[in-house]
C-alpha positions as CSV (number, residue, x, y, z in Angstrom):
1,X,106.5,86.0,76.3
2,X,105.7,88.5,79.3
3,X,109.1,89.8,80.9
4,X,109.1,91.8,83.9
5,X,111.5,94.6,83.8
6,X,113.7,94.5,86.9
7,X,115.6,97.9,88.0
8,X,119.4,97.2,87.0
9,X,121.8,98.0,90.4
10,X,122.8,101.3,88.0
11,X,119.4,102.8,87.5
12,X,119.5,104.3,90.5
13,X,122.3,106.5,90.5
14,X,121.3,107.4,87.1
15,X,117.8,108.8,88.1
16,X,119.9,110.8,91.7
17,X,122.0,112.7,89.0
18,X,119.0,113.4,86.2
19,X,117.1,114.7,89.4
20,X,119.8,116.3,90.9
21,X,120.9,117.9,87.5
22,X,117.2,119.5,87.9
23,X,117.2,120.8,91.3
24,X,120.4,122.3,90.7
25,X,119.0,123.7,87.3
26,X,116.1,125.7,89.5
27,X,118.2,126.8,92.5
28,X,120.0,128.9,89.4
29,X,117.0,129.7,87.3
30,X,116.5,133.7,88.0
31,X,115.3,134.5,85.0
32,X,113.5,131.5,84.2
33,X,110.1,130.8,82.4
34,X,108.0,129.1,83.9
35,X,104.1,128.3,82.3
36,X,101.9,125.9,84.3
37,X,98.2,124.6,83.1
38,X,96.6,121.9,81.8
39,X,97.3,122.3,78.2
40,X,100.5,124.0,77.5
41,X,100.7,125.1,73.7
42,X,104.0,126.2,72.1
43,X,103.4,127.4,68.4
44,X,106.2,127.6,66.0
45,X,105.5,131.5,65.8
46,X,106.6,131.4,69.6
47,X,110.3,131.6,70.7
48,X,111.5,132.2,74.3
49,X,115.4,133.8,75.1
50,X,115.7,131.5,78.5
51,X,115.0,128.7,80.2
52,X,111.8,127.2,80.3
53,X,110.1,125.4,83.0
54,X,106.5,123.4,82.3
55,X,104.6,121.5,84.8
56,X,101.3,120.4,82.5
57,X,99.4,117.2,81.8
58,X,100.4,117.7,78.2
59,X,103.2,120.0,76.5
60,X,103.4,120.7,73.0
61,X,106.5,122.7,71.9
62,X,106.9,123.6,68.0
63,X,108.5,127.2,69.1
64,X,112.2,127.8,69.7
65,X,113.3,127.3,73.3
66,X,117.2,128.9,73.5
67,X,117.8,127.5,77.1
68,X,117.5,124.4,79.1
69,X,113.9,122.8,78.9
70,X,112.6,121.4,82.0
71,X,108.9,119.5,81.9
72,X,106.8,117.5,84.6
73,X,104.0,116.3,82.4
74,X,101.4,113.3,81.4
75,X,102.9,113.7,78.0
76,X,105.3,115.9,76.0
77,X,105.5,116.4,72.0
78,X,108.4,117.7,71.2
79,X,108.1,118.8,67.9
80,X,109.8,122.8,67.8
81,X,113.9,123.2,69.2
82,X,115.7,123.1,72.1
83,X,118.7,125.1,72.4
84,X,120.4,123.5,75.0
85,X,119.7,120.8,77.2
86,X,116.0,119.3,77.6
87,X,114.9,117.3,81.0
88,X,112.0,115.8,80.6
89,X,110.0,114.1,83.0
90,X,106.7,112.3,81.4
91,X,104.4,109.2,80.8
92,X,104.7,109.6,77.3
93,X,107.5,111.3,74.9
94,X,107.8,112.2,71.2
95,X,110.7,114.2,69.9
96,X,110.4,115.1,66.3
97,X,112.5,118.6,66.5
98,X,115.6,119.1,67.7
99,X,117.2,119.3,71.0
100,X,120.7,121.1,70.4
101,X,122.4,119.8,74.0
102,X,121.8,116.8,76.0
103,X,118.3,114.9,76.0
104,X,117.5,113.5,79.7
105,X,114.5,111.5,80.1
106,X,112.7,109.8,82.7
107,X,109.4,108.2,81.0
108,X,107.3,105.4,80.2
109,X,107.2,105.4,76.7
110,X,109.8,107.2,74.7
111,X,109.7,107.9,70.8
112,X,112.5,109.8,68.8
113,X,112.1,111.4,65.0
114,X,114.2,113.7,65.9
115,X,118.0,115.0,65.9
116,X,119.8,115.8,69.4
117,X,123.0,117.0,69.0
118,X,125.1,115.9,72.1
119,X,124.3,112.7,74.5
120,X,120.8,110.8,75.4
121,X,120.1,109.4,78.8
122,X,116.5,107.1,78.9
123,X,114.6,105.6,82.0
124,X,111.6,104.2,81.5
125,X,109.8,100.8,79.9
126,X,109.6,101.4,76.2
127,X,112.4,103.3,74.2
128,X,112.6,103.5,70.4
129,X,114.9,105.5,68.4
130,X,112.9,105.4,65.0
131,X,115.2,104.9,61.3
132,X,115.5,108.3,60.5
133,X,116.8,109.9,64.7
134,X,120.3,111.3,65.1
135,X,122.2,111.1,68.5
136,X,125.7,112.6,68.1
137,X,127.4,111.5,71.4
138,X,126.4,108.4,73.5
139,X,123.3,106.9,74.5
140,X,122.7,105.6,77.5
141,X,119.3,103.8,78.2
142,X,117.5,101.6,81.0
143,X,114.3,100.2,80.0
144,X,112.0,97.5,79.4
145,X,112.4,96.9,75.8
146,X,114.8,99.0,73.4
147,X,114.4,99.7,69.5
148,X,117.4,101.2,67.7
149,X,116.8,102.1,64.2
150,X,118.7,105.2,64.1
151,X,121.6,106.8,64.0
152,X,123.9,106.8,67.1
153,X,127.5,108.5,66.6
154,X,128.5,107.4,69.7
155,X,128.9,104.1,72.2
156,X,125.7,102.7,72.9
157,X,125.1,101.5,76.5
158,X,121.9,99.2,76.4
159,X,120.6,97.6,79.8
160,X,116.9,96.3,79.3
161,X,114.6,92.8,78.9
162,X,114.9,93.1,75.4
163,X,117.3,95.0,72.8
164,X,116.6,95.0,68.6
165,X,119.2,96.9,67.2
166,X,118.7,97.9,63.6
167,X,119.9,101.0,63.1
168,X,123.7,102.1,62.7
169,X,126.3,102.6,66.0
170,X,129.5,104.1,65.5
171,X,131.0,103.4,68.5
172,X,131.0,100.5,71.3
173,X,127.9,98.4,72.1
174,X,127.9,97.2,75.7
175,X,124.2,95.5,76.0
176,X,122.8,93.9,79.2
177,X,119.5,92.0,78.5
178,X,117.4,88.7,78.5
179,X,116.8,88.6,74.6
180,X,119.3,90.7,71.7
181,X,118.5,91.0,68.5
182,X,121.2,92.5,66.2
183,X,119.2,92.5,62.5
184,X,120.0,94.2,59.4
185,X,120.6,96.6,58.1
186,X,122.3,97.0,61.6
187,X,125.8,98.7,61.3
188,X,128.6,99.0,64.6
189,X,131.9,100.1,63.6
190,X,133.1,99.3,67.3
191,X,133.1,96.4,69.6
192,X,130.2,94.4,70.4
193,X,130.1,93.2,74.3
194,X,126.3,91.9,75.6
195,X,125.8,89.9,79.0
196,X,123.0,87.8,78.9
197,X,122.1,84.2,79.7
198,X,121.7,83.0,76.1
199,X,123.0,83.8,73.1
200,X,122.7,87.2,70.9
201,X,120.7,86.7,67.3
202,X,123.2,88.3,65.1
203,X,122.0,88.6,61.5
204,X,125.3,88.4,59.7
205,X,124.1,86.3,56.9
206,X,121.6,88.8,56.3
207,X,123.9,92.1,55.7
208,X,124.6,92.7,59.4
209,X,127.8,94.2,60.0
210,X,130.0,94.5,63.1
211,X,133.7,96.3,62.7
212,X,134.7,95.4,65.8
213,X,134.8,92.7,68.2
214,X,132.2,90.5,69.7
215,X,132.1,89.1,73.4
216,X,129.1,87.4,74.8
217,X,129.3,87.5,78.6
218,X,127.1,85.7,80.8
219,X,125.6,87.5,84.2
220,X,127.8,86.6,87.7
221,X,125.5,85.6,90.6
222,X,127.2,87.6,92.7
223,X,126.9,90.9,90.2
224,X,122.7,89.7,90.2
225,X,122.2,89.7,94.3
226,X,124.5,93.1,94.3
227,X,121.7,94.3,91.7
228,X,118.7,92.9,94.2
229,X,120.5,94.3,97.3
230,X,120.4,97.7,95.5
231,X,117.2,98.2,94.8
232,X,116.1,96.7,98.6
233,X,118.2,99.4,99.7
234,X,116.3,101.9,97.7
235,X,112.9,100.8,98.2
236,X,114.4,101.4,102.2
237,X,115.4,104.7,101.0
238,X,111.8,105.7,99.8
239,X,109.9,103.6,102.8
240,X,112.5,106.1,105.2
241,X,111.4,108.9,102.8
242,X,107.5,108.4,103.8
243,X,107.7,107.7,106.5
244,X,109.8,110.7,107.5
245,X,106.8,112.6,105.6
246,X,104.2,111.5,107.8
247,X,106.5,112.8,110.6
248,X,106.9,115.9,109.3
249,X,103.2,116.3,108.8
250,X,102.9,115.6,111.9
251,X,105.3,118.0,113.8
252,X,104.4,120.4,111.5
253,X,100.5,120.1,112.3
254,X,101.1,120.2,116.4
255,X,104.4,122.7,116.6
256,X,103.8,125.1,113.7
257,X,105.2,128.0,115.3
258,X,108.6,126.0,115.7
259,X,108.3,124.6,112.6
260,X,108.3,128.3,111.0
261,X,111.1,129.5,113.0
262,X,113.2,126.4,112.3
263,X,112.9,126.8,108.7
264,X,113.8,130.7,109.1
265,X,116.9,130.2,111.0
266,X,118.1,127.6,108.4
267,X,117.2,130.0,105.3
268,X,118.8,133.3,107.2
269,X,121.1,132.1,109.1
270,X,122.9,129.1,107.5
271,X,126.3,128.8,108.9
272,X,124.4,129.1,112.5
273,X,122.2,126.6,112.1
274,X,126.1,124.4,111.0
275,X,127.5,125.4,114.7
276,X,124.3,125.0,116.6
277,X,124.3,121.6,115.2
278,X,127.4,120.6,115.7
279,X,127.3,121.7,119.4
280,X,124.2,119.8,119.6
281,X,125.6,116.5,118.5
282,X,128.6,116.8,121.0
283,X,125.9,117.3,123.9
284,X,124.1,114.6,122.3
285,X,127.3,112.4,122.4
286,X,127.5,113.5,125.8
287,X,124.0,112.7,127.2
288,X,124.7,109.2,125.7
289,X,128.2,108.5,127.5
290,X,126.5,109.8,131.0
291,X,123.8,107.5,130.7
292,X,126.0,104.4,129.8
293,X,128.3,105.5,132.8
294,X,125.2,106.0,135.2
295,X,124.2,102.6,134.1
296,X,127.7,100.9,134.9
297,X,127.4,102.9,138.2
298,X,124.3,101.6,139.0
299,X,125.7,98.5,138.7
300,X,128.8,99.4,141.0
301,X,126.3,100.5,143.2
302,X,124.3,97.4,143.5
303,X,127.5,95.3,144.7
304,X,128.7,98.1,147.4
305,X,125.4,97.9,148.7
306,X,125.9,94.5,149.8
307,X,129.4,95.0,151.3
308,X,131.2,97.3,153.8
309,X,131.2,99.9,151.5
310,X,127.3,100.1,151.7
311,X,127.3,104.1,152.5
312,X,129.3,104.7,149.7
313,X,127.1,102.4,147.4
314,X,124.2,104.0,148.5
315,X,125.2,107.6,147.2
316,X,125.9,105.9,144.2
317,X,122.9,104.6,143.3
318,X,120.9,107.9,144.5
319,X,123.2,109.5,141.5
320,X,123.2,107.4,139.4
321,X,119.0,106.9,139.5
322,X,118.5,110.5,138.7
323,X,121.1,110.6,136.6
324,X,119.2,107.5,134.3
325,X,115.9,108.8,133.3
326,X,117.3,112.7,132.8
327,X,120.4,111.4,130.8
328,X,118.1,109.3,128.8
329,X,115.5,111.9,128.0
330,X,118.0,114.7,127.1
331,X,119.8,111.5,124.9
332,X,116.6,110.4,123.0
333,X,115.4,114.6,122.5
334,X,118.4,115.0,121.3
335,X,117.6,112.1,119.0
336,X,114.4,113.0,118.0
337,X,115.6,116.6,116.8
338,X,118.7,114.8,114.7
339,X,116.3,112.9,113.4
340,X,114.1,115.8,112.2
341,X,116.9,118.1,111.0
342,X,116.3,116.8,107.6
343,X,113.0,117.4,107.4
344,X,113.8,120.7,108.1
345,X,116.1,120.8,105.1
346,X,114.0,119.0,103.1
347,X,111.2,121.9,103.8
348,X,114.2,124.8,102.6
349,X,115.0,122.6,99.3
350,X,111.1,121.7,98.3
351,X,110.3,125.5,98.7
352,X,113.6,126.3,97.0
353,X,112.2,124.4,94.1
354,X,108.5,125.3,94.1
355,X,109.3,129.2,94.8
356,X,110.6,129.1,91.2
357,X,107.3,128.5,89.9
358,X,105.4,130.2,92.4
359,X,106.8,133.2,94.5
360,X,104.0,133.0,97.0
361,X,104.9,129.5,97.6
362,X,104.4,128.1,101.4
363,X,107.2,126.9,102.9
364,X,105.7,124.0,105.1
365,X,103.4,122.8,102.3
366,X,102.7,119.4,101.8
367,X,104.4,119.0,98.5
368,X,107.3,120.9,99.0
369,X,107.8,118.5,102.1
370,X,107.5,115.8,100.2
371,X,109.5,117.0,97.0
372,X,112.5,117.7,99.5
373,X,112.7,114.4,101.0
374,X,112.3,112.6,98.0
375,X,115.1,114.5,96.3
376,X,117.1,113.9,99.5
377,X,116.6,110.2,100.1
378,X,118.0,109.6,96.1
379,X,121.2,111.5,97.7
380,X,121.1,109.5,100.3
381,X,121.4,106.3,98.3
382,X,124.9,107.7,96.8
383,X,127.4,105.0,97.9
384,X,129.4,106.3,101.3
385,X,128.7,109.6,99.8
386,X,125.1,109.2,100.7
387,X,126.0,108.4,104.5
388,X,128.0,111.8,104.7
389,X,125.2,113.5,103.2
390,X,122.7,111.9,105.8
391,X,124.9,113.2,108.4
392,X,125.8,116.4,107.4
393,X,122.0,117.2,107.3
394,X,120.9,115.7,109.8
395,X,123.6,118.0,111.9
396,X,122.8,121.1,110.1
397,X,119.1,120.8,110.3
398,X,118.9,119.6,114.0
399,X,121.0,122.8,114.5
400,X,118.3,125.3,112.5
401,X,115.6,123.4,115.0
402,X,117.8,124.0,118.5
403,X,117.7,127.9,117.3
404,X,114.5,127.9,116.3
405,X,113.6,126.4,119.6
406,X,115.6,129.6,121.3
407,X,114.2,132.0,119.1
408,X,110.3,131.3,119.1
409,X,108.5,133.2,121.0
410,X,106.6,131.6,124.3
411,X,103.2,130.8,123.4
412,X,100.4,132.8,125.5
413,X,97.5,131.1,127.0
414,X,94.6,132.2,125.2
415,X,96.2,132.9,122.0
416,X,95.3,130.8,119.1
417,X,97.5,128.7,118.3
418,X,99.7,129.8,121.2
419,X,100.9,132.4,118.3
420,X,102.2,136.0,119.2
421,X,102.0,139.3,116.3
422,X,105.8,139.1,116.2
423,X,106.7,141.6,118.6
424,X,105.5,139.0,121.7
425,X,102.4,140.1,122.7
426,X,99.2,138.1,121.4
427,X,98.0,138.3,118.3
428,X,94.9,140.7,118.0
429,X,96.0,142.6,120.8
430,X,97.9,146.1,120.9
431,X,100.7,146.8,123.2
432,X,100.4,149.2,126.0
């Protein structure tokens, strides 16, 4: 039977705390490693004393990794150790070695021989934890289908198409899914709760054996829609994302000069760029109460006009016409620079990240762009946290563009680009 795997309502603040959990990783990574390539080869004679960053289309670790390890790849076998934490970000995983934290994963196909010593987080469509695997704290996966054969000395939170569960749990079960299969030699000392729309098969007559209790829930309409609204919003979130990208492209391609100082202020002077922001939304605010109150005059205006008072009405409507069109334009500026704080911001956390791997890294490149906003639209999507975040950097980044717009210097005719040499005069030509 083909299933289609639908994103569960949860997924999605899983995937902003893995990601987040990353970016927080590389804004303290000073004396990270960091290997880039096509192929990146770990042998076991190899051991590195840090953290270990590894953007590849295929990693192959038998070494010794002491620190956290981080990987963007096509496909990662982890065969060597992990001392702490690994993060790992792929179309295709193996783990065979041992990872001696936490194992975070967001991939299509995951496979595990091996033995991770605290929790396991999974994302992705295929997720099997082969007889043989050890997790020592909880797993937590989201996927397609779900094989546990292993050992899990932990709860077990399961939410998928399809679950088989052979292995041995020594905690809690809680399973969401179409289909559950529960066969032996399946052990769970705990309780066994699963919603789904028919029944679990639950091989007790074959040596299957549940400690605990077992509760078979079926799904809430209501809890199903909440799910779908979820992942509309997020889709919103990402369309938002792109098309806040193209923007930013955009802006970037016709007002470099600004663009450059913007992104300056906000890195130097931070807590500037808050109070230049926050006196821009109160002028904002402003703008937008003089134009609704030149509007109602306008209307005042119109009815004095027609009565004794038509002097009076008159002067009204002179002020309140000019006042119309200059409100409105210094109300929808003002707009268009809230709007395009954040992709300010986005700019300072994309080069934030890729300056770790590269220290010449641009700060208006494309990717770094794009890295920023995506990392800030899965904030975003945080529940009423989200909408604080939006507005907070919105404010802080419209502020770093007002002082940018202060601080650039004029343009001169002739100049490419309209730039100056930094000291105002054109650039190419001395000063007298």
């Amino acid at each position: 039977m083909n299933t289609r795997f639908h994103l569960p309502h949860r997924l999605i603040g899983l995937i902003v705390l893995t990601l987040s959990t990353v970016f927080l990783l590389a804004l303290n990574s000073d004396g990270s490693i960091f290997k880039k390539g096509k192929y990146v080869d770990i042998s076991n004679l190899e051991q590195y004393d840090d953290d270990l960053y590894v953007y590849a289309n295929k990693l192959t670790l038998q070494g010794e990794v002491s620190g956290d390890l981080t990987a963007f790849c096509y496909r990662v076998d982890l065969m060597g150790g992990v001392g702490q934490s690994a993060n790992l970000f792929c179309q295709s995983l193996y783990v065979k070695g041992k990872v001696s934290g936490s194992l975070r994963t967001l991939s299509q196909n995951v496979s595990i021989d091996g033995y991770i010593s605290r929790s396991m987080i999974g994302i992705g469509e295929n997720i099997s934890l082969n007889p043989g695997s050890v997790v020592e704290k909880d797993v937590t996966l989201y996927c397609a289908t779900a094989d546990l054969a292993g050992t899990v000395r932990g709860n077990a939170g399961i939410s998928c198409n399809r679950v088989v569960i052979s292995g041995v749990v020594t905690g809690d079960v809680k399973i969401e899914a179409r289909e559950i299969e529960i066969v032996a030699p399946a052990v769970i000392t705990g309780n066994l709760t699963y919603i789904s729309d028919q029944e679990a098969k639950i091989e007790t007559d074959k040596g299957v054996s549940i400690a605990g209790q077992t509760t078979w829930k079926k799904p809430e309409e209501k809890k199903a829609a909440s799910g779908h609204e979820n992942l509309t919003r997020f889709l919103l979130r990402i369309s938002a994302a792109l098309a806040a990208f193209i923007f930013g492209l955009i802006v970037v391609r016709i007002f470099r000069p600004y663009a450059e100082e913007s992104f300056t202020q906000l890195r130097t002077r931070f807590s500037v760029s808050i109070a230049a922001g926050v006196l821009g939304l109160i002028a904002l605010a402003v703008c937008i109460v003089i134009l609704v109150l030149a509007m109602a005059f306008m209307i005042v205006g119109w009815v004095l006009v027609t009565s004794d008072l038509a002097p009076v009405g008159s002067i009204i409507l002179v002020f309140s016409t000019l006042m119309i069109p200059i409100s409105s334009f210094l109300g929808i500026t003002g707009g268009v620079i809230l709007y395009s704080g954040k992709i300010v911001v986005a700019m300072l956390i994309g080069w934030l990240i890729m300056s770790r791997a590269r220290a010449d890294a641009n700060p208006l490149s494309k990717g770094g762009l794009f890295l920023g906003l995506l990392v800030l639209a899965l904030l975003f999507f945080i529940p009423y946290i989200g909408t604080l975040l939006y507005i907070i950097v919105s404010v802080i980044g419209s502020g770093a563009i007002l002082l940018g717009i202060k601080n650039c210097h004029r343009p001169v005719w002739g100049s490419p680009h309209g730039m100056t040499d930094g000291t105002g005069s054109p650039e190419g030509q001395g000063q007298a």
